[in-house]
C-alpha positions as CSV (number, residue, x, y, z in Angstrom):
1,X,0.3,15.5,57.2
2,X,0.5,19.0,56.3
3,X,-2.2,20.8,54.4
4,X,0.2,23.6,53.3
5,X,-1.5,25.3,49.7
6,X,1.1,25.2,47.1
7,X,1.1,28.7,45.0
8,X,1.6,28.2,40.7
9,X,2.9,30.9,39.6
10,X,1.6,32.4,36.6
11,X,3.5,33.9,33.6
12,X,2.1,35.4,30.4
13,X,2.9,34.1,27.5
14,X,5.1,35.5,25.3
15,X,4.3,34.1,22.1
16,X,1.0,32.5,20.3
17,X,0.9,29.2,19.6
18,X,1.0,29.6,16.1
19,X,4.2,30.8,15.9
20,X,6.1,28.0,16.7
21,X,6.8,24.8,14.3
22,X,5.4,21.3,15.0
23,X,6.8,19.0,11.9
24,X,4.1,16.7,10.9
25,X,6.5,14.7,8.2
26,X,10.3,13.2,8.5
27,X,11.7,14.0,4.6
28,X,15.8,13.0,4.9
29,X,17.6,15.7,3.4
30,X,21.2,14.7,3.8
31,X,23.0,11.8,5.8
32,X,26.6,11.3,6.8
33,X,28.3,9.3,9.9
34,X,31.1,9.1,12.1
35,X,32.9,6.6,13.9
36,X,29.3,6.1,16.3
37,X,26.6,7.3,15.0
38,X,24.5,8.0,11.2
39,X,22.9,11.6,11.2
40,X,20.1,12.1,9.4
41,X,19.5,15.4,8.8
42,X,15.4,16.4,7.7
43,X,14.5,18.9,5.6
44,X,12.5,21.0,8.7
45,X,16.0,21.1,10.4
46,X,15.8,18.6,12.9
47,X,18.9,16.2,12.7
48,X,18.2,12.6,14.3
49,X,21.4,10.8,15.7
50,X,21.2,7.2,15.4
51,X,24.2,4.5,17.2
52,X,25.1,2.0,14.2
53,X,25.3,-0.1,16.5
54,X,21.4,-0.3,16.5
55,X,22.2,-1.5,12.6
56,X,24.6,-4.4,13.3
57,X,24.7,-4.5,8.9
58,X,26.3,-0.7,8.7
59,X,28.1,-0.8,12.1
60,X,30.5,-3.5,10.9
61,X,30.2,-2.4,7.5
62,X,33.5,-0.6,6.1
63,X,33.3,3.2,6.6
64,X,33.7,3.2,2.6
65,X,30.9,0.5,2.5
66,X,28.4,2.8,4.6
67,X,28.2,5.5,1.8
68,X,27.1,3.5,-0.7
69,X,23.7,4.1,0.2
70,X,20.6,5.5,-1.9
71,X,17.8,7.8,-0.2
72,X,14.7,6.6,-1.3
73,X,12.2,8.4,-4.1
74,X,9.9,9.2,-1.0
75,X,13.4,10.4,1.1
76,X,11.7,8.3,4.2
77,X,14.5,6.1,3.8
78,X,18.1,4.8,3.4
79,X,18.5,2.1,1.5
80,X,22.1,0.1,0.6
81,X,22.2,-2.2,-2.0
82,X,24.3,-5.6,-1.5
83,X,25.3,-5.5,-5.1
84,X,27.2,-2.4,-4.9
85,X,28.6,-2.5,-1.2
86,X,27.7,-5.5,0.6
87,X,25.3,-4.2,2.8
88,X,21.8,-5.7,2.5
89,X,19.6,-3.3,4.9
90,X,17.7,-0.3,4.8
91,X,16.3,2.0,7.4
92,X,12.8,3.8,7.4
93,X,13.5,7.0,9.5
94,X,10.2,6.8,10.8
95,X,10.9,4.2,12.6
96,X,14.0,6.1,14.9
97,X,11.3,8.8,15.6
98,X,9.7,7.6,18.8
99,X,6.3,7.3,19.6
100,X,5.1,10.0,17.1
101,X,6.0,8.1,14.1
102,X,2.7,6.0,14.6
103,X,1.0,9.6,13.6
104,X,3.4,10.5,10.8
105,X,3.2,6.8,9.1
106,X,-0.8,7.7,9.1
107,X,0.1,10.7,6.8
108,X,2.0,8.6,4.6
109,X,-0.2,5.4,4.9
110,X,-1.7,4.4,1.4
111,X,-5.2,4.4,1.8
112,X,-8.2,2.2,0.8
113,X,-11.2,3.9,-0.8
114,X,-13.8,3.2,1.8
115,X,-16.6,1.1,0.5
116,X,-20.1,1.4,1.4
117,X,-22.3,-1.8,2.5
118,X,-25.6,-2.0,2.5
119,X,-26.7,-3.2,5.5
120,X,-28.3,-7.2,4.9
121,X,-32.0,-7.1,5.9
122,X,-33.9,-10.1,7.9
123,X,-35.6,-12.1,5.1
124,X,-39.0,-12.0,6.2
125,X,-40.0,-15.7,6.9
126,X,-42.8,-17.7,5.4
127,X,-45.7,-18.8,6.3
């Protein structure tokens, strides 16, 4: 075995850390598709490629069929209604996001006004 001492090199860095973007929400600005994939394009810029063939409803929905869809009032998700084009699904984005969406369905969790309880004291016993 060799005890050879491996060297890090060091560099500076060239920019703080507040100058870079970390999105902490997924808000769907626009949507289209081609003949593979739906793009989802959010409103910080990123654009999240997803195969319809992960959404057996849309892939072998009609190409006309797959732009009926709505963007919901939150714009967290894409919603087709079966009344108007046949499709009965709808996707949450969050849930194409990977292991981060865990911390951005947190933001958008509803949340229950915490409650105090008093603690139940031992009733004292008689004698």
């Amino acid at each position: 075995m060799m005890d050879e001492k491996i060297q890090a090199k060091r560099y500076k860095v060239q920019r703080s850390i507040d100058e870079y973007t970390f999105p902490k929400d997924a808000v769907i600005h626009a949507v289209r598709f081609d003949e593979k994939h739906i793009h989802v394009e959010l409103t910080d810029q990123r654009i999240i490629s997803i195969p319809l063939r992960w959404i057996p409803t849309v892939y072998n929905a009609s190409a006309e069929n797959r732009e009926k869809f709505e963007i919901s009032q939150s714009r967290t998700m894409i919603i087709w209604n079966p009344d108007i084009c046949g499709i009965n699904d709808e996707i949450n984005i969050l849930d194409y996001l990977g292991p981060a969406r865990d911390e951005i369905r947190a933001i958008y969790a509803p949340r229950e006004p915490k409650r105090q309880v008093a603690e139940s004291k031992p009733k004292a016993k008689k004698k």
